[in-house]
N, CA, C and O atoms as a GROMACS GRO file, in nm:
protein
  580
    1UNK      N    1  11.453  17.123  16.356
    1UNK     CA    2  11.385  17.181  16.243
    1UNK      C    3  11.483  17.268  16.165
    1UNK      O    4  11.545  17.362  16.214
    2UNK      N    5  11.491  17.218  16.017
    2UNK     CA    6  11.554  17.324  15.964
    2UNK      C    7  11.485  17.417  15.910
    2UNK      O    8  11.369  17.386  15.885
    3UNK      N    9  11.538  17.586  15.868
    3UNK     CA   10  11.516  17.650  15.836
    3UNK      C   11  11.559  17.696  15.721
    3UNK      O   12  11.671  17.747  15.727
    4UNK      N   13  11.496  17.696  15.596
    4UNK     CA   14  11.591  17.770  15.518
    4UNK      C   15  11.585  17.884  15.499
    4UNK      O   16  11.481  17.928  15.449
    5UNK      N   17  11.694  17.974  15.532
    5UNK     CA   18  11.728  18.140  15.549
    5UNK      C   19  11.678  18.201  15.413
    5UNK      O   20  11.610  18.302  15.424
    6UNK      N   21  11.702  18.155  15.290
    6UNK     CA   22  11.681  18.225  15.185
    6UNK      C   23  11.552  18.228  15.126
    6UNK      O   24  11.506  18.329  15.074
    7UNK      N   25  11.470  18.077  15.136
    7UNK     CA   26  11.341  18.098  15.147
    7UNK      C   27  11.255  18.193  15.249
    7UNK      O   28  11.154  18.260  15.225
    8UNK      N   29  11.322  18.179  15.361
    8UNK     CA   30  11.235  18.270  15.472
    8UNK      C   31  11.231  18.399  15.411
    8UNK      O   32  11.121  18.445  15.382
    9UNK      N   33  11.404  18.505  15.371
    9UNK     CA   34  11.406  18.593  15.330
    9UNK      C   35  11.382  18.659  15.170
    9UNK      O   36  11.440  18.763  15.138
   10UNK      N   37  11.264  18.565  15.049
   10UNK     CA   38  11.253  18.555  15.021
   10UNK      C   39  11.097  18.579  14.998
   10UNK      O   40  11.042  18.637  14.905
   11UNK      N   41  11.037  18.509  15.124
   11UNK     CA   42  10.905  18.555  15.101
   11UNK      C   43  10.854  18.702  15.194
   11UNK      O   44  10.744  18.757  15.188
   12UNK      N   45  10.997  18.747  15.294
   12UNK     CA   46  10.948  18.861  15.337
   12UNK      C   47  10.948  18.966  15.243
   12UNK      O   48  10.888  19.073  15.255
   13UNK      N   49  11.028  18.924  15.135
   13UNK     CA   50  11.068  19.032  15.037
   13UNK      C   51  10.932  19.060  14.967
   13UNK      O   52  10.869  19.165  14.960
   14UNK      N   53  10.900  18.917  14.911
   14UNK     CA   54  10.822  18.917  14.833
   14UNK      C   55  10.662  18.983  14.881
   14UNK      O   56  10.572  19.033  14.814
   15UNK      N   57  10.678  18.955  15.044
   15UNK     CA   58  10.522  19.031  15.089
   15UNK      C   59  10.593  19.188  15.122
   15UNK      O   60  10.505  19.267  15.156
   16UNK      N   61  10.684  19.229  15.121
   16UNK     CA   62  10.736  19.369  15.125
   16UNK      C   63  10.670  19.431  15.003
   16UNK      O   64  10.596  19.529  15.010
   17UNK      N   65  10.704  19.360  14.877
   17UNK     CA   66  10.725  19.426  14.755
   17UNK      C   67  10.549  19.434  14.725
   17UNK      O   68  10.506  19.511  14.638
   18UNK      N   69  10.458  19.348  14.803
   18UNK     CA   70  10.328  19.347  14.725
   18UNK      C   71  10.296  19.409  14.845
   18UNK      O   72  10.178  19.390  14.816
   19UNK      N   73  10.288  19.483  14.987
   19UNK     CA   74  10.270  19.553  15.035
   19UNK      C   75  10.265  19.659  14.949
   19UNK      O   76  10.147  19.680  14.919
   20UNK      N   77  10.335  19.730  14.898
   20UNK     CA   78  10.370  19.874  14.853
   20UNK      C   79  10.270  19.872  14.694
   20UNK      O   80  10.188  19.961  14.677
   21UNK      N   81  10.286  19.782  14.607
   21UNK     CA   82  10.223  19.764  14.512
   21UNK      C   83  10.088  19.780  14.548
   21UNK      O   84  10.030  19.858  14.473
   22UNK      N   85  10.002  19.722  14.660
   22UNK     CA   86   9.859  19.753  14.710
   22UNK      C   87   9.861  19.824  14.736
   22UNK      O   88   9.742  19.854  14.742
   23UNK      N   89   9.930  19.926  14.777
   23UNK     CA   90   9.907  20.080  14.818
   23UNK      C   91   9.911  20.172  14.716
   23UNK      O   92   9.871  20.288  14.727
   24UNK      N   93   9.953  20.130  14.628
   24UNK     CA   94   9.964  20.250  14.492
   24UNK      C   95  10.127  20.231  14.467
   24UNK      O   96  10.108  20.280  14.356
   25UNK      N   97  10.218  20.215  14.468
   25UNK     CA   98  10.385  20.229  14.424
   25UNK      C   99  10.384  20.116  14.311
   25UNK      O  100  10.329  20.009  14.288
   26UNK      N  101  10.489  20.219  14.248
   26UNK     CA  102  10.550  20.114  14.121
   26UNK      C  103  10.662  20.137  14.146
   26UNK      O  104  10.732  20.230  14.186
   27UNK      N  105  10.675  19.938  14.085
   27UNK     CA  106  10.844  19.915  14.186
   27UNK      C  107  10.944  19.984  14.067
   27UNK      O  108  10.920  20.002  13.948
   28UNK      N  109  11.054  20.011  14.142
   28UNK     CA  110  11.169  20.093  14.003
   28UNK      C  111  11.275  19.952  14.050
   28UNK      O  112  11.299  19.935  14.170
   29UNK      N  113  11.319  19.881  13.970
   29UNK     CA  114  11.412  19.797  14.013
   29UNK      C  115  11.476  19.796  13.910
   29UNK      O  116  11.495  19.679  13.874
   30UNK      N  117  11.539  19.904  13.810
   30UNK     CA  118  11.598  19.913  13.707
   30UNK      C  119  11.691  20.058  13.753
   30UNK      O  120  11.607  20.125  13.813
   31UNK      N  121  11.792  20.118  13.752
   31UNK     CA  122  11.850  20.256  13.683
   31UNK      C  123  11.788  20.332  13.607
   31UNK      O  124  11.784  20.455  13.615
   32UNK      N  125  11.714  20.231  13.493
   32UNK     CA  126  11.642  20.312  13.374
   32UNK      C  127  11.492  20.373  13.413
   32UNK      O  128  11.425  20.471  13.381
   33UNK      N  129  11.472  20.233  13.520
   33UNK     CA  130  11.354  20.286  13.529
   33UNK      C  131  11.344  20.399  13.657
   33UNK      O  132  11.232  20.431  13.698
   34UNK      N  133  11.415  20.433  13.692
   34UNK     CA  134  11.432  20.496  13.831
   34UNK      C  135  11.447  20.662  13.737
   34UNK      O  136  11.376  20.759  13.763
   35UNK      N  137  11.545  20.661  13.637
   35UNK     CA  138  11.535  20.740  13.571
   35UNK      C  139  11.459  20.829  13.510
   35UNK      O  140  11.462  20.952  13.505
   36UNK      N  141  11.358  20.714  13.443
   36UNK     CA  142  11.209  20.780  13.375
   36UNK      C  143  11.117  20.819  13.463
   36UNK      O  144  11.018  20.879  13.419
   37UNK      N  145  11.128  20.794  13.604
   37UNK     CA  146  11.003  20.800  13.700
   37UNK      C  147  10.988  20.956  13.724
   37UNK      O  148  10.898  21.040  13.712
   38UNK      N  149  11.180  20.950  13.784
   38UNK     CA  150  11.269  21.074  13.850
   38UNK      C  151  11.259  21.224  13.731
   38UNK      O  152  11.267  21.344  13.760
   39UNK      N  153  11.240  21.164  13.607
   39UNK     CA  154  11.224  21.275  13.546
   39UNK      C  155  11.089  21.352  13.436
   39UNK      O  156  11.091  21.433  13.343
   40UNK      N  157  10.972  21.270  13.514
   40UNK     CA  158  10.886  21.353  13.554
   40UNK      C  159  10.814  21.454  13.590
   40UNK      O  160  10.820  21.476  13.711
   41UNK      N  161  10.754  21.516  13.538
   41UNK     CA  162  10.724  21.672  13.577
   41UNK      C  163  10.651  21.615  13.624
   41UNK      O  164  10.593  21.515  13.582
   42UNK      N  165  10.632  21.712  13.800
   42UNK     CA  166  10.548  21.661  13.897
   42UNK      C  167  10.593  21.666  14.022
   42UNK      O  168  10.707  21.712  14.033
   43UNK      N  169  10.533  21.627  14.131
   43UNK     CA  170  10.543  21.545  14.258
   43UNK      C  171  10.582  21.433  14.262
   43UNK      O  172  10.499  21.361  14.207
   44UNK      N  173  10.681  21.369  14.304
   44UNK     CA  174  10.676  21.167  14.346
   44UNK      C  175  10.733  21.165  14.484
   44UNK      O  176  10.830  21.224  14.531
   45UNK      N  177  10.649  21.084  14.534
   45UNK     CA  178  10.685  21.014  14.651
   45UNK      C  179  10.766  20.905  14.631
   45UNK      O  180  10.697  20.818  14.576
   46UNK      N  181  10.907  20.858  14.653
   46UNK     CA  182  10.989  20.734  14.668
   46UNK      C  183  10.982  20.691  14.828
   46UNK      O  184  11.023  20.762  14.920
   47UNK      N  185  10.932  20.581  14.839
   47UNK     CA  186  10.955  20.491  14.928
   47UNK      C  187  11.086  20.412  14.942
   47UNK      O  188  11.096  20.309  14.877
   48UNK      N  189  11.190  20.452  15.022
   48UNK     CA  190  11.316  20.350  15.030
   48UNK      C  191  11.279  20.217  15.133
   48UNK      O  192  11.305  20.198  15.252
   49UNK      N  193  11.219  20.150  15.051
   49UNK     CA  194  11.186  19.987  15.095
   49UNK      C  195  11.324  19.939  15.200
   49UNK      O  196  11.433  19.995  15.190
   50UNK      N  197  11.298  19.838  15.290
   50UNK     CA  198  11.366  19.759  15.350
   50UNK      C  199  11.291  19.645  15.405
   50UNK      O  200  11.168  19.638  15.406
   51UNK      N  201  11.416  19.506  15.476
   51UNK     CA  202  11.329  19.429  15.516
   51UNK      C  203  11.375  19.453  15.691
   51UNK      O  204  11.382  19.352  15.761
   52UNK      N  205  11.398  19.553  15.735
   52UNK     CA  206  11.416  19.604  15.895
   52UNK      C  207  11.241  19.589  15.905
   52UNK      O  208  11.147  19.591  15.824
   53UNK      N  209  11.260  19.573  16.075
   53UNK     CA  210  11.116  19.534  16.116
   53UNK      C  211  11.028  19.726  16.131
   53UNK      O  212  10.908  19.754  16.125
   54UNK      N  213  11.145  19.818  16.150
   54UNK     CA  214  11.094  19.975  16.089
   54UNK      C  215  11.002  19.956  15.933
   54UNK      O  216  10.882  19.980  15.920
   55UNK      N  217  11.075  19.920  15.850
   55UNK     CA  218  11.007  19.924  15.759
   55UNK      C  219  10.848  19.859  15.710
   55UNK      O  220  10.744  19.906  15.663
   56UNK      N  221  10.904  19.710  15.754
   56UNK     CA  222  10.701  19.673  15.780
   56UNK      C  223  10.593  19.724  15.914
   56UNK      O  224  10.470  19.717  15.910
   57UNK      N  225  10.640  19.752  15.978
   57UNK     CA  226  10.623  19.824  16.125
   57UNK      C  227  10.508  19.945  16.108
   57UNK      O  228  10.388  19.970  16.118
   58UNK      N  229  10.659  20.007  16.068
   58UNK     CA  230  10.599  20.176  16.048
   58UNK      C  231  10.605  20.218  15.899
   58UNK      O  232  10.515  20.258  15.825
   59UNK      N  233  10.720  20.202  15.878
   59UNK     CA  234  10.721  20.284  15.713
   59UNK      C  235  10.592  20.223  15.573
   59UNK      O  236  10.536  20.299  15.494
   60UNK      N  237  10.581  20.110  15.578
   60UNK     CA  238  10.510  20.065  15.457
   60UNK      C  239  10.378  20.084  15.516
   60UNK      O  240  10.300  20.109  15.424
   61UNK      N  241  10.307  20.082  15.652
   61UNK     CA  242  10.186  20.135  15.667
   61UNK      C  243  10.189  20.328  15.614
   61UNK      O  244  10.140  20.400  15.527
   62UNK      N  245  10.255  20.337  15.701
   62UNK     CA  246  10.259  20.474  15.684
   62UNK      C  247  10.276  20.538  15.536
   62UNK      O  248  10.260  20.658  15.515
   63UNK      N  249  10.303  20.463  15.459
   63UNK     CA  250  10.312  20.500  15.293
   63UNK      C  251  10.200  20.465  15.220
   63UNK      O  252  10.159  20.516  15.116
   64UNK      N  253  10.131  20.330  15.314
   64UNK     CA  254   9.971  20.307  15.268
   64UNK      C  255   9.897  20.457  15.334
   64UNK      O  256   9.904  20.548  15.251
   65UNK      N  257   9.864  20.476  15.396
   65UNK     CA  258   9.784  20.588  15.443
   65UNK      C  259   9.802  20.717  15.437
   65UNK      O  260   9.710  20.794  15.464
   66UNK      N  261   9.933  20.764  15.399
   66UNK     CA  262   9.946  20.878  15.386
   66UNK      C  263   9.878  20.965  15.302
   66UNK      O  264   9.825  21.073  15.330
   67UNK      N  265   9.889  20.897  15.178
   67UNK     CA  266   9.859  20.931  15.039
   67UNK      C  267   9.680  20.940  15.042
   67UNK      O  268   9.633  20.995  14.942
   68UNK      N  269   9.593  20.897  15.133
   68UNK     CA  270   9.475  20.915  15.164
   68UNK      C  271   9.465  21.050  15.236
   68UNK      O  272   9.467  21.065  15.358
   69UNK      N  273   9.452  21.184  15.108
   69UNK     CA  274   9.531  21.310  15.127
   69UNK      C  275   9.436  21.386  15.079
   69UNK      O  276   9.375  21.314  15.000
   70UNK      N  277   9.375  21.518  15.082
   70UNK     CA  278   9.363  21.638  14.973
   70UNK      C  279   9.484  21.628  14.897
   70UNK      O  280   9.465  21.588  14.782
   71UNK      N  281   9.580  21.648  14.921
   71UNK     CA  282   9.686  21.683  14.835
   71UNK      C  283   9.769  21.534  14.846
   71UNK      O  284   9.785  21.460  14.943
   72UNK      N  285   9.808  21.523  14.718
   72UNK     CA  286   9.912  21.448  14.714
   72UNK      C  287  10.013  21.398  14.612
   72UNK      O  288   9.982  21.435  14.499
   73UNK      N  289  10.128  21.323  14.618
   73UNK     CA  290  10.210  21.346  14.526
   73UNK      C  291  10.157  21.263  14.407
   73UNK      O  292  10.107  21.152  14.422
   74UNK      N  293  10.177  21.344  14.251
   74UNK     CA  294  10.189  21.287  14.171
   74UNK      C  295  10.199  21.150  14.124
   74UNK      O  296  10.098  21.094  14.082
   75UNK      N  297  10.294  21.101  14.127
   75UNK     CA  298  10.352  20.947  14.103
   75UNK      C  299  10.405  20.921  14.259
   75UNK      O  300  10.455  21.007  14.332
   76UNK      N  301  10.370  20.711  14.306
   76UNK     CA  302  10.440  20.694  14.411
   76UNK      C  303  10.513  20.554  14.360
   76UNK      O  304  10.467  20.448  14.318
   77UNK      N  305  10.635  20.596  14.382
   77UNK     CA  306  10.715  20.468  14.351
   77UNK      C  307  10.794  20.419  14.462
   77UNK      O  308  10.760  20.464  14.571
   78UNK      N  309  10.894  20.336  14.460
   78UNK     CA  310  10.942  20.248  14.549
   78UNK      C  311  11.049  20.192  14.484
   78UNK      O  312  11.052  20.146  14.370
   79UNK      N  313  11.151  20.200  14.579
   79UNK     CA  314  11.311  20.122  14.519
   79UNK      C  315  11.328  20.047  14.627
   79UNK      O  316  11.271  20.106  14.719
   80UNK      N  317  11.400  19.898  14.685
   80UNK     CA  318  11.403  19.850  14.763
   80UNK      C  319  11.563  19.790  14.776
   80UNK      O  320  11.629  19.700  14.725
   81UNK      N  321  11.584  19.899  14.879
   81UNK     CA  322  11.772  19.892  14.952
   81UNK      C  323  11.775  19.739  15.000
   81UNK      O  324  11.686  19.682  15.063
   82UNK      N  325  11.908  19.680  14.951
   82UNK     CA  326  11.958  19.570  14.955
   82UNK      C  327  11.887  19.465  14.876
   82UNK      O  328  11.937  19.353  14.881
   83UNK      N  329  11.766  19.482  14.796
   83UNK     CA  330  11.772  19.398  14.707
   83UNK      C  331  11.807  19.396  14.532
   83UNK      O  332  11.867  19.316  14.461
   84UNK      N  333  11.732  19.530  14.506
   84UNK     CA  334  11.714  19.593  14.377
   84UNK      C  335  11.837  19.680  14.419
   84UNK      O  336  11.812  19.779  14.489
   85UNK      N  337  11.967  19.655  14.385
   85UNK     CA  338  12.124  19.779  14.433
   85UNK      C  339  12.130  19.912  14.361
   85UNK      O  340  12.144  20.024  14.411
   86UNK      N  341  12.112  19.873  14.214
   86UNK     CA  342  12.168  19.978  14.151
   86UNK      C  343  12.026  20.052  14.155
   86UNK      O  344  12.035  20.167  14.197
   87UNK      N  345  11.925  20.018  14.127
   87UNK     CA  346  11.807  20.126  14.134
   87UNK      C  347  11.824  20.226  14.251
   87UNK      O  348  11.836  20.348  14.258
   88UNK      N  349  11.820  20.093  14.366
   88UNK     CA  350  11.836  20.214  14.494
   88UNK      C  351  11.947  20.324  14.472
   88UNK      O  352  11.929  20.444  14.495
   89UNK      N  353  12.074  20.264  14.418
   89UNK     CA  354  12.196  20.356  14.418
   89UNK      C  355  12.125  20.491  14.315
   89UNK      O  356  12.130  20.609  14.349
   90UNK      N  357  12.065  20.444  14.193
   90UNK     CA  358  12.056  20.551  14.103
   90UNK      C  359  11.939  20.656  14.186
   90UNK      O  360  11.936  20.779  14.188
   91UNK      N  361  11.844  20.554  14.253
   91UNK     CA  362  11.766  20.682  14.316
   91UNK      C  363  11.849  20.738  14.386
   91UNK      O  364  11.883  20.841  14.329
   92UNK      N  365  11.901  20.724  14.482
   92UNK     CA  366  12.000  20.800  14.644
   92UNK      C  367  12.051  20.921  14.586
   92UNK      O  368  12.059  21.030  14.642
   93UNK      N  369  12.102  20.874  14.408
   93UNK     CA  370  12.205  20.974  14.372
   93UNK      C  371  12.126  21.092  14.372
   93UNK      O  372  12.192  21.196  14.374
   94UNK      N  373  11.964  21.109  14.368
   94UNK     CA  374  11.900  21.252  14.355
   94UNK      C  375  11.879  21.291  14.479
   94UNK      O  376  11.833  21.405  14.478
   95UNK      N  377  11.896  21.232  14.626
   95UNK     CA  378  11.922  21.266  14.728
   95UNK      C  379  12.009  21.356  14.792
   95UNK      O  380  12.049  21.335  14.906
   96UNK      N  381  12.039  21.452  14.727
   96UNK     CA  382  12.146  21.511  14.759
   96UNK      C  383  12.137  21.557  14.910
   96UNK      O  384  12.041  21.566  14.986
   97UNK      N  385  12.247  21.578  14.922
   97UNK     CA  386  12.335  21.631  15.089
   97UNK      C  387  12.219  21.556  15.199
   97UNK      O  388  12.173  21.615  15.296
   98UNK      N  389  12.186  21.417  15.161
   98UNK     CA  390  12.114  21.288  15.258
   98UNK      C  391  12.204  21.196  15.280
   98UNK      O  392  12.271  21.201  15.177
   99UNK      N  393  12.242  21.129  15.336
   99UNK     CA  394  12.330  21.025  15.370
   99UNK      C  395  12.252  20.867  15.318
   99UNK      O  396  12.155  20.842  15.391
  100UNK      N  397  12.268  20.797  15.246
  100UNK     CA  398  12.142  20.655  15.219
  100UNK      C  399  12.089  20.652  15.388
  100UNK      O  400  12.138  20.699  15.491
  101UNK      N  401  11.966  20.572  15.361
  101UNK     CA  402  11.901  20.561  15.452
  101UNK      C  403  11.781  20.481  15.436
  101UNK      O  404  11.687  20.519  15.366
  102UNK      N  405  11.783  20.388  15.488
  102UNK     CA  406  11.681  20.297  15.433
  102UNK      C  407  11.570  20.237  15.596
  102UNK      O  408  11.624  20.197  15.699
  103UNK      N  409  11.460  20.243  15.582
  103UNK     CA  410  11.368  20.309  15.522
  103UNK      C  411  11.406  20.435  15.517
  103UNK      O  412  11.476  20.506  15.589
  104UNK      N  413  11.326  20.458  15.382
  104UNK     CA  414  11.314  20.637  15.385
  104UNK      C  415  11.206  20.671  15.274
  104UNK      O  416  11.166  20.594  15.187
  105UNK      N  417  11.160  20.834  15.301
  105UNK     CA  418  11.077  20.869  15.200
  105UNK      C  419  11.147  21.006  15.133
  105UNK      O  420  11.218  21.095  15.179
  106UNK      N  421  11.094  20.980  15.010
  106UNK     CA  422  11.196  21.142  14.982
  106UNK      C  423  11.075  21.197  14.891
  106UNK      O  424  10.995  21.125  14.832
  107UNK      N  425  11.076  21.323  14.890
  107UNK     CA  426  10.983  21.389  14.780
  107UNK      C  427  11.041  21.470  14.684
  107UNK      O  428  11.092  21.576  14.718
  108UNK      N  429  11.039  21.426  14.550
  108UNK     CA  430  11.076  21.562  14.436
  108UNK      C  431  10.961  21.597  14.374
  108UNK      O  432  10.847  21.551  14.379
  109UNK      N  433  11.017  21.695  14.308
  109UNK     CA  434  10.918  21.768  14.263
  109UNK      C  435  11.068  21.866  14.124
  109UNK      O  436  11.167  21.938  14.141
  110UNK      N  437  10.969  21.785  13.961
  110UNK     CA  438  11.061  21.802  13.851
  110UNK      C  439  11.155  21.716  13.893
  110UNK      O  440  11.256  21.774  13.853
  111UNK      N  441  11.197  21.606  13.954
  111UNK     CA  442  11.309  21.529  13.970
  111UNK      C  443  11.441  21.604  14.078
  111UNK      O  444  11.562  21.580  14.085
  112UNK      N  445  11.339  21.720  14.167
  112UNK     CA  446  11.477  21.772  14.211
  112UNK      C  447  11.434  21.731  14.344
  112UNK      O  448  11.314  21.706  14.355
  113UNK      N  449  11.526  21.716  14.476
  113UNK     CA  450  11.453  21.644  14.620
  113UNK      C  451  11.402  21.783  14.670
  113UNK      O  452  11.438  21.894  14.629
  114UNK      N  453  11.321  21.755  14.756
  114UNK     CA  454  11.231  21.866  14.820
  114UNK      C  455  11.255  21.867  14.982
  114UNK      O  456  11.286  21.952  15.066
  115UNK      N  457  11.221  21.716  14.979
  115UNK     CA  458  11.218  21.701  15.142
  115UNK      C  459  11.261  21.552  15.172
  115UNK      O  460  11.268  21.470  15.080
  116UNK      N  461  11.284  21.524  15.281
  116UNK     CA  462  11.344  21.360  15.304
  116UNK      C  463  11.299  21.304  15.448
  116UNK      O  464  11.333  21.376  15.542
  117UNK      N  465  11.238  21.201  15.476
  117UNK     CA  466  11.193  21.192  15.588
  117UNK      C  467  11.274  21.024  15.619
  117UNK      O  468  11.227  20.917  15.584
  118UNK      N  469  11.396  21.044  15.688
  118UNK     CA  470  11.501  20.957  15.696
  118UNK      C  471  11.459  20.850  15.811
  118UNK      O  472  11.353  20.854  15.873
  119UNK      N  473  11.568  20.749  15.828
  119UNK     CA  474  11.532  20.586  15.890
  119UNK      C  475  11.496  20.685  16.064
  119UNK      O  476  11.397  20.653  16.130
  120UNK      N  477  11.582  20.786  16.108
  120UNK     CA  478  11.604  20.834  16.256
  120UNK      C  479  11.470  20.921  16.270
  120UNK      O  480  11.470  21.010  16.355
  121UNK      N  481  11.366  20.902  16.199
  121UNK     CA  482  11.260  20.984  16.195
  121UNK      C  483  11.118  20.910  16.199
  121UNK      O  484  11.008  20.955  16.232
  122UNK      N  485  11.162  20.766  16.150
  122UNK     CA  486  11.065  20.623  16.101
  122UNK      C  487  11.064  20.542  16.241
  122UNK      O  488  10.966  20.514  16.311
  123UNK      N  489  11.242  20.504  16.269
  123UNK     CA  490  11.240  20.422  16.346
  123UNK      C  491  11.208  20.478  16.497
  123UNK      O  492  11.246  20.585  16.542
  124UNK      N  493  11.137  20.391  16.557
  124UNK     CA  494  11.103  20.416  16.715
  124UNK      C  495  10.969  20.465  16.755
  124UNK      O  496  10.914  20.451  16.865
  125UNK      N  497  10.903  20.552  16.598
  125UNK     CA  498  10.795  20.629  16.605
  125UNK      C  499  10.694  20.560  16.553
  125UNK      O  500  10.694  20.451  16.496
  126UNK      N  501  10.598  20.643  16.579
  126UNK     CA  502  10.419  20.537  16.564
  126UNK      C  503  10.407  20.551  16.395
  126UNK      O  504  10.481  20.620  16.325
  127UNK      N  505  10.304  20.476  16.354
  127UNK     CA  506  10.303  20.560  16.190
  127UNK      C  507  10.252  20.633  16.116
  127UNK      O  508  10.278  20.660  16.000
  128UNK      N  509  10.116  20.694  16.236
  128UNK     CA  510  10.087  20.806  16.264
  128UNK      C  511  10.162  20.915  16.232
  128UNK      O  512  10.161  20.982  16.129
  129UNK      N  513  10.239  20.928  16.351
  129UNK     CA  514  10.362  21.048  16.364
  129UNK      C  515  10.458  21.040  16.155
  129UNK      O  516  10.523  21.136  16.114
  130UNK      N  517  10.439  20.925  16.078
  130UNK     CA  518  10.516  20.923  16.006
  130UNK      C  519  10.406  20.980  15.890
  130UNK      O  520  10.431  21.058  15.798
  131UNK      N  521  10.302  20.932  15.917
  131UNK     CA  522  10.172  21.003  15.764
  131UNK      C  523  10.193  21.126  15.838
  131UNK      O  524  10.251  21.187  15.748
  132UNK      N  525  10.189  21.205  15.931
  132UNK     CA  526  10.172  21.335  15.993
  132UNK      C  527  10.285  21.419  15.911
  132UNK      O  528  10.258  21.512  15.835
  133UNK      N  529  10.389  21.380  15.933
  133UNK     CA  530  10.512  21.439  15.844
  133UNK      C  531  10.513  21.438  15.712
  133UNK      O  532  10.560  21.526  15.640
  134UNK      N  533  10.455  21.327  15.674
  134UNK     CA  534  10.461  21.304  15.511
  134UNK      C  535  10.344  21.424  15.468
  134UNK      O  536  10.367  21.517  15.391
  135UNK      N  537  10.221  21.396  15.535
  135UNK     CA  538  10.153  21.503  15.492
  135UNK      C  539  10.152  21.646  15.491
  135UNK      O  540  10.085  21.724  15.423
  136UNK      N  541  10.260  21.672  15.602
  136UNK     CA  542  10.278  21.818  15.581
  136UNK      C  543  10.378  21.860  15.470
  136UNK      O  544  10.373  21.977  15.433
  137UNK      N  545  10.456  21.789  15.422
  137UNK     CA  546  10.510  21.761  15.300
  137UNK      C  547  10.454  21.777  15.177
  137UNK      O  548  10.476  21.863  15.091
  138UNK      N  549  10.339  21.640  15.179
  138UNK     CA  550  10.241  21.688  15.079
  138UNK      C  551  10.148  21.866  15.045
  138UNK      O  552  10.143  21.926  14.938
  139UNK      N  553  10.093  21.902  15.165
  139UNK     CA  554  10.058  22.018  15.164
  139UNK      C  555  10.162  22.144  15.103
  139UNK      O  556  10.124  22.244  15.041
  140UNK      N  557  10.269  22.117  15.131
  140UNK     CA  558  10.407  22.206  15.138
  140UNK      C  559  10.426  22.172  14.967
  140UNK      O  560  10.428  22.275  14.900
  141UNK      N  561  10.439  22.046  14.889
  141UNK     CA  562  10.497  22.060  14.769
  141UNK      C  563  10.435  21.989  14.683
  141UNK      O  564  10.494  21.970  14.576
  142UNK      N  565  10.295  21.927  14.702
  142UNK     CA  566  10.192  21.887  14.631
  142UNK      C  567  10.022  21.988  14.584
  142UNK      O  568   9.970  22.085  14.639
  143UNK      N  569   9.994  21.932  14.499
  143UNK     CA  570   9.869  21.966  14.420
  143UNK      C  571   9.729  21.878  14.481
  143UNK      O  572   9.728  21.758  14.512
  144UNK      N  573   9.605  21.982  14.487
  144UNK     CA  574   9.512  21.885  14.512
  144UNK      C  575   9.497  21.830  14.411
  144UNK      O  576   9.526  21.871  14.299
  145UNK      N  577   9.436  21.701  14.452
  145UNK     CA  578   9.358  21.578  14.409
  145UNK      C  579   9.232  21.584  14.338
  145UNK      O  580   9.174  21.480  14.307
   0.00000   0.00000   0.00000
């Protein structure tokens, strides 16, 4: 049986990317648009998308449910490492003193980072433990609902 690799990795992408879209995220797969999101007055949640089995696992549930909050962020968007490059690159760049990290969640607030909840925090853990963090986040630098 053959397989073809690029179709396979093709439609994981593609159910990655409409994962996050059903949850509320708008995809940034532009610089520009990563730009206009980032400079925002407000709260945003960025989702750093991947196709690691962390990321459909734990991280993209855990970004569905979190946001089912009293408080929560403003805008939720999503850049997705290794497919969309330069978006991801232009988001990372507001990451300051973070190392990339994919999955990841980061929160600004006015476009400046607040908090970062990195891959060594996602991977291994329930996704529970990952809305638990996100939400104390939310409480910490979000507005009620």
């Amino acid at each position: 049986m053959n397989i073809d690799f690029n179709l396979y990795m093709n439609d994981i992408v593609k159910q990655a990317r409409e994962d996050m879209e059903r949850s509320g995220y708008t995809q940034l797969t532009t610089p520009e648009e990563v730009e206009a999101a980032f400079d925002k007055k407000g709260t945003t949640l960025v989702m750093v998308n991947s196709v690691c089995g962390c990321a459909g696992g734990i991280a993209r549930p855990a970004a569905a449910h979190s946001v089912h909050y009293d408080k929560r962020p403003d805008q939720l968007v999503t850049v997705f490492a290794g497919q969309d490059k330069e978006a991801t690159a232009k988001a990372r760049s507001y990451f300051t003193d973070y190392p990339p990290s994919s999955p990841s969640f980061a929160i600004l607030k006015d476009g400046k980072i607040c908090a970062m909840v990195e891959r060594h925090e996602i991977e291994g853990h329930d996704p529970m433990s990952v809305v638990n963090k996100l939400q104390q986040y939310f409480e910490q630098y979000c507005e009620e609902v």
